[in-house]
C-alpha positions as CSV (number, residue, x, y, z in Angstrom):
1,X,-59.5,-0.7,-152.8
2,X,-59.8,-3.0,-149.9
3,X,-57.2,-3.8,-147.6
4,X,-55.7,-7.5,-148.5
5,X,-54.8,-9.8,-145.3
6,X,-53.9,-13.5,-145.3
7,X,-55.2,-15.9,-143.1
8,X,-53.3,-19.1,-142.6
9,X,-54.9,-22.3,-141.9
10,X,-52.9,-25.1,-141.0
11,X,-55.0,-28.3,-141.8
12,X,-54.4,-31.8,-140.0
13,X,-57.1,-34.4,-140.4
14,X,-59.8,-31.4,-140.0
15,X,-61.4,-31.1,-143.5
16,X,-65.1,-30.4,-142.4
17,X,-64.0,-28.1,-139.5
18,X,-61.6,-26.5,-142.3
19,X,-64.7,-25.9,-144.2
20,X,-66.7,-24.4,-142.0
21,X,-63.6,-21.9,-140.8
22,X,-63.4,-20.9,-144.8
23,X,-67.0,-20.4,-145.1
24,X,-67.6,-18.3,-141.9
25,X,-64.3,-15.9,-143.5
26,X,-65.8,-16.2,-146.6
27,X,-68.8,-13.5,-144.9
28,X,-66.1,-10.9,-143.6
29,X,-66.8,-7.3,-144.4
30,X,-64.3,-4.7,-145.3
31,X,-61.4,-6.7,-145.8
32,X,-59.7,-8.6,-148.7
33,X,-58.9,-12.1,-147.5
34,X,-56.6,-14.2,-149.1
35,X,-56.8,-17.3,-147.5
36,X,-54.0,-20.7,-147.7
37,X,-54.6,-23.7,-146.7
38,X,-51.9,-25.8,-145.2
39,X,-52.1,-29.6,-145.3
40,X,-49.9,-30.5,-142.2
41,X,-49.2,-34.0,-144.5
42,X,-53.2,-35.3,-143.3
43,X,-54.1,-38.7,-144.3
44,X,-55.3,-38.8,-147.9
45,X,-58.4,-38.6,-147.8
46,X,-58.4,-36.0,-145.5
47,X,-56.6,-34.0,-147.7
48,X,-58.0,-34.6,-150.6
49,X,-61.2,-32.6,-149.0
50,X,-59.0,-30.0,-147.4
51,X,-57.8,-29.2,-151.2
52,X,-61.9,-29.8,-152.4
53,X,-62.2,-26.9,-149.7
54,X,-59.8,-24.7,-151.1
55,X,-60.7,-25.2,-154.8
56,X,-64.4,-24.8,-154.3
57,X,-63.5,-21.5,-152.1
58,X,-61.0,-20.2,-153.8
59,X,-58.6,-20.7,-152.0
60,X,-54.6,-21.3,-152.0
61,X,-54.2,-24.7,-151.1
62,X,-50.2,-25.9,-149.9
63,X,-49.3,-29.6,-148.7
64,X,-46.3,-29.5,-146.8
65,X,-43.8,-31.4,-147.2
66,X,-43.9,-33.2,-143.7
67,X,-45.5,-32.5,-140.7
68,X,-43.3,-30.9,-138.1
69,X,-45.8,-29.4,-136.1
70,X,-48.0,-26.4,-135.2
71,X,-45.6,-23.4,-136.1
72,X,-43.8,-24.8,-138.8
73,X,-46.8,-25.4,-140.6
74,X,-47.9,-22.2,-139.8
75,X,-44.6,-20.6,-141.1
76,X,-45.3,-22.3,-144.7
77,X,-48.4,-20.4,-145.1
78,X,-47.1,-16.8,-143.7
79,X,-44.0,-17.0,-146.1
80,X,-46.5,-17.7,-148.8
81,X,-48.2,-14.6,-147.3
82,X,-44.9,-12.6,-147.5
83,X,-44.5,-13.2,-150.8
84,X,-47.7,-11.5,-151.7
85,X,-46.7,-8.6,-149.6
86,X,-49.5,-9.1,-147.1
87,X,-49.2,-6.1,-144.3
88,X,-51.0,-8.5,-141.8
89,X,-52.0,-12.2,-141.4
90,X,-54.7,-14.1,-139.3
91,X,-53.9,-17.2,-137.7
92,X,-56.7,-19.2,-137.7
93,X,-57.5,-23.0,-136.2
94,X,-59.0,-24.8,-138.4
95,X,-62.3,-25.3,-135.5
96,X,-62.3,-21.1,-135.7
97,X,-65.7,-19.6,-136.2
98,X,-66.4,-16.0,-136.8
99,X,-70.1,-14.6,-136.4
100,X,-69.0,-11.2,-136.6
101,X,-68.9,-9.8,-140.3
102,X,-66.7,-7.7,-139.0
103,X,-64.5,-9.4,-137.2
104,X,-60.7,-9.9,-139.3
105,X,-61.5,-5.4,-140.3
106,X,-61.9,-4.5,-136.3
107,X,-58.6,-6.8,-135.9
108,X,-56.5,-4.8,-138.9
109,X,-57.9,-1.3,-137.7
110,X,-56.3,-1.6,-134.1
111,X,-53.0,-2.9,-135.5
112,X,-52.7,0.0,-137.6
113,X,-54.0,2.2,-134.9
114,X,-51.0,1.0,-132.6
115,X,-47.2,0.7,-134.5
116,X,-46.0,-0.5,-131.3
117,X,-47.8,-4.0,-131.4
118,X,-47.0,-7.1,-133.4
119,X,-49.6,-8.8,-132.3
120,X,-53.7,-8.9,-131.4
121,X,-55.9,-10.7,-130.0
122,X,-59.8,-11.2,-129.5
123,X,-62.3,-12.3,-126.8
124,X,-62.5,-16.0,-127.7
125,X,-65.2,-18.2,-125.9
126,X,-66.1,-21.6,-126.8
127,X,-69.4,-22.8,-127.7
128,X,-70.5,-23.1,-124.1
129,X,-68.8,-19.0,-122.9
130,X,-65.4,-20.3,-121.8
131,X,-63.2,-17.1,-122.6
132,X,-59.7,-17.7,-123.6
133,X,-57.8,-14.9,-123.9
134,X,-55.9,-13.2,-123.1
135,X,-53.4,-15.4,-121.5
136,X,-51.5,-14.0,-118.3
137,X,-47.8,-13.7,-118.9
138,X,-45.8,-16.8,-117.8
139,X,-43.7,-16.0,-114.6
140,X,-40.4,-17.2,-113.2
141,X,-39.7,-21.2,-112.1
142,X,-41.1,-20.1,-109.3
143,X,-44.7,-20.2,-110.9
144,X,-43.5,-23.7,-112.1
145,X,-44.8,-25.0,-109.2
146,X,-48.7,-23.4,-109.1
147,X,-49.6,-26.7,-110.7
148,X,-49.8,-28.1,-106.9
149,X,-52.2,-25.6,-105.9
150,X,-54.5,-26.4,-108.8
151,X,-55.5,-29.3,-107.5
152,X,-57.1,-28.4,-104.5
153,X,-58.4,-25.0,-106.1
154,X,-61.9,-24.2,-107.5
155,X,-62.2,-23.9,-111.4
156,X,-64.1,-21.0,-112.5
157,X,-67.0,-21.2,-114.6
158,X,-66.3,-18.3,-117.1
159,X,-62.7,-19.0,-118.2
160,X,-59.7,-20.6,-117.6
161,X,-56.9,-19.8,-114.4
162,X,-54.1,-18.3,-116.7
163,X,-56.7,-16.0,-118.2
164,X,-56.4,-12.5,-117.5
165,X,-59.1,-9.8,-117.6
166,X,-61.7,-10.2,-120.6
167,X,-63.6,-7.5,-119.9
168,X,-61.6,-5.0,-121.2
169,X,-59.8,-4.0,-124.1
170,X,-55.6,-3.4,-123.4
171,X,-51.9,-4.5,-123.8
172,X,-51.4,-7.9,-122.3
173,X,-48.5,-10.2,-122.3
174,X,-49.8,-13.3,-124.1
175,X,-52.6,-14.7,-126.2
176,X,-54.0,-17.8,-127.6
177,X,-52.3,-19.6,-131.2
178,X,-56.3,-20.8,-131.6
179,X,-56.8,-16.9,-133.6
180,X,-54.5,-14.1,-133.8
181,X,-53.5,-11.2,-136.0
182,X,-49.8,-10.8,-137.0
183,X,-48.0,-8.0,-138.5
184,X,-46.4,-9.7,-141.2
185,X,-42.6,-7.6,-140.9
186,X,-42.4,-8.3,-137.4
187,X,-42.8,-12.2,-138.0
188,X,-40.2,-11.6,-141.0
189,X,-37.9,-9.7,-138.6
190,X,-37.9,-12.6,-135.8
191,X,-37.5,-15.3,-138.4
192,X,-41.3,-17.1,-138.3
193,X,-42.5,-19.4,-135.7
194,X,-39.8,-20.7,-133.3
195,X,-40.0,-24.3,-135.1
196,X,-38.0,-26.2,-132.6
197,X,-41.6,-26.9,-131.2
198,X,-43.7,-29.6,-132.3
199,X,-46.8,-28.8,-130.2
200,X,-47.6,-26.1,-127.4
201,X,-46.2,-23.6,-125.6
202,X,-46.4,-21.7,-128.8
203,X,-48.3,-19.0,-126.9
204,X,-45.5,-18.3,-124.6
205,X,-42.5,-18.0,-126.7
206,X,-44.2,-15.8,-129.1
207,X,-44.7,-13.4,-126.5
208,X,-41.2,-13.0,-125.5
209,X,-39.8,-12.9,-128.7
210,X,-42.7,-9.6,-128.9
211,X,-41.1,-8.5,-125.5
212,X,-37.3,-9.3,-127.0
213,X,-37.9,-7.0,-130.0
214,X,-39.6,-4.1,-127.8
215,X,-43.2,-4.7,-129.3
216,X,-46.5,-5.2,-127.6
217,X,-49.9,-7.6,-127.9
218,X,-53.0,-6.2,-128.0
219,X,-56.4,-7.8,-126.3
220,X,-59.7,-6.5,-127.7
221,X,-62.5,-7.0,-125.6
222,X,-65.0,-6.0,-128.4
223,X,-64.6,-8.4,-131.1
224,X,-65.0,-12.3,-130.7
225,X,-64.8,-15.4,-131.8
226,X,-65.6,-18.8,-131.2
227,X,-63.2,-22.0,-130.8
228,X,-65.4,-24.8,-131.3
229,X,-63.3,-27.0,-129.5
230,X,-63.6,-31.0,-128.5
231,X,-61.4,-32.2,-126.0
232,X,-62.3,-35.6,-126.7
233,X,-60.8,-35.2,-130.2
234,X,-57.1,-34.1,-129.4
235,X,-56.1,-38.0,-129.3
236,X,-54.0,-39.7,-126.7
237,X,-53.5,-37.4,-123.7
238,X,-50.4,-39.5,-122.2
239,X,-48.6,-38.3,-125.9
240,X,-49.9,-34.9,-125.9
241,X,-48.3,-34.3,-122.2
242,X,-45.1,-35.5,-123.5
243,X,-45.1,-32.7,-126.5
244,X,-45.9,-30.5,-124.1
245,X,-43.2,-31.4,-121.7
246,X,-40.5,-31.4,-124.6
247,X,-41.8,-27.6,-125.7
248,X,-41.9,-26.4,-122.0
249,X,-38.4,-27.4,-121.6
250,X,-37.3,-25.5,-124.4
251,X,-39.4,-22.2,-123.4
252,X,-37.2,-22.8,-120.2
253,X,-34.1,-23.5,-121.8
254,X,-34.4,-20.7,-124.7
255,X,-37.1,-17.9,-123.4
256,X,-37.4,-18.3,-119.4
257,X,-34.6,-15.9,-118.7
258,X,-34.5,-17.6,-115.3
259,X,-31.1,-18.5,-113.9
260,X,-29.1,-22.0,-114.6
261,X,-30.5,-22.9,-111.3
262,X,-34.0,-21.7,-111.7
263,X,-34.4,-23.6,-115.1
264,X,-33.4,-26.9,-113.3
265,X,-36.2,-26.3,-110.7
266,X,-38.6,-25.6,-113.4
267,X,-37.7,-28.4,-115.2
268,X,-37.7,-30.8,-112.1
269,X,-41.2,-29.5,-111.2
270,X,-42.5,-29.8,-114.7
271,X,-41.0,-33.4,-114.6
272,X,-43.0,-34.3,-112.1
273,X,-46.1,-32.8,-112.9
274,X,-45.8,-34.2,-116.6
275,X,-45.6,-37.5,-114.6
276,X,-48.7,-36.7,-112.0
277,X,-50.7,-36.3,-114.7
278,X,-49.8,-39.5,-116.6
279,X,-50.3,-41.7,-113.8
280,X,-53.5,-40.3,-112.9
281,X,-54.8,-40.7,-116.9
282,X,-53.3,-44.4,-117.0
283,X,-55.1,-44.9,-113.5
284,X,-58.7,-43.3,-114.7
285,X,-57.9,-46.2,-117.8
């Protein structure tokens, strides 16, 4: 009997890419999947494909009852997944493609391999060989203030400058929300999600709740997936800065461990970075 491992899908006005994410898990090899859809509260008639896409797939299909952002909508789905007594669950982006059959199995078999982690993570590129993971691990308010040297420094071609090394397979401090692999009594254990986040830093508090409960992440090298990604679809980038300037301030607040003095520089500095970056959108208008 194969192993049976949810993957959670949170769905918000992304029906078609929803569809093609279903269909590429749909080909997986050596695993049972039992895959939920979560309707993040889409317009109708976006929703009314999402649930077309779960019906025709067989899949569970849940609407939520409001949309309160990235992790809470996760959290609907993995407490659907608890219920079913799921060992692990695969987080998955709606814009998530897997080419390799093999891909959620190789994910599972390291988990089990390694009691000591909660979570893994995969080489993920987009379509054009970006990497993404994994992440390096978020430093003191100190490293607030590397924004300023990321203006004058040169972007590399292969991945982003918070990635770490890709190369390899090992523990690493942090990766990506786009596609991970949870172990489904840790996330019990921690209480889901931190839902006091709409939208991003997601990334970064997971990983110190991991480090708060004396687990590890895992990065494999050898398994990979692609986040087909468009920038140009994220919406307003003025209101996307502001959710992430709201989330940062609670990782400071809540997971930074810095001092009362070091969270007011990090704030300060993220204050006026959130607002360099505004400026400079509203003056490219």
């Amino acid at each position: 009997m194969m192993e049976k491992i949810a993957v959670v899908i949170l769905n918000y006005n992304s029906a078609a890419d929803c569809r093609k994410c279903v269909v590429s898990l749909r080909q997986q090899e050596g695993v049972e999947l039992e895959i939920v859809i979560v309707d993040n509260c889409s317009r109708a008639e976006e929703a009314d494909a999402a649930r077309s896409v779960a019906r025709e797939q067989g899949c569970t299909f849940i609407a939520a009852g409001e949309n309160r952002g990235y992790n809470a909508g996760n959290n609907v789905g993995l407490r659907h997944a608890a219920g079913l007594g799921c060992e692990y669950a695969l987080i998955a982006n709606p814009d998530m493609e897997f080419p390799e059959r093999g891909y959620v199995a190789r994910l599972a078999a390291e988990m089990r391999q390694r009691p000591d982690v909660a979570v893994v993570g995969s080489d993920i590129v987009t379509p054009e060989g970006v990497h993404q993971n994994p992440m390096m691990r978020d430093g003191d308010w100190r490293s607030s203030f590397g924004w300023i040297k990321s203006f004058f420094r040169k972007k590399k071609a292969d991945t982003y400058d918070f990635i770490d090394n890709y190369a390899e397979s090992h523990y690493c401090s942090k990766v990506s929300g786009c596609c991970l692999l949870v172990r489904m009594n840790f996330m019990e254990r921690i209480g889901y999600f931190d839902e006091q986040v709409f939208l991003y830093c997601e990334e970064a508090i997971l990983s110190r709740q991991v480090e708060r409960e004396g687990m590890k992440m895992y990065y494999i090298a050898d398994a990979r997936a692609i986040h087909a990604h468009v920038k140009s679809e994220k919406g307003d980038p003025v209101a996307r800065f502001r959710h992430w300037k709201r989330s940062r301030f609670h990782y400071i607040d809540n997971y930074s461990g810095d001092s009362r003095l070091g969270r007011m520089m990090a704030k300060l500095s993220m204050t006026v970075y959130v607002f360099t970056i505004t400026l400079l959108l509203r003056m490219k208008k």
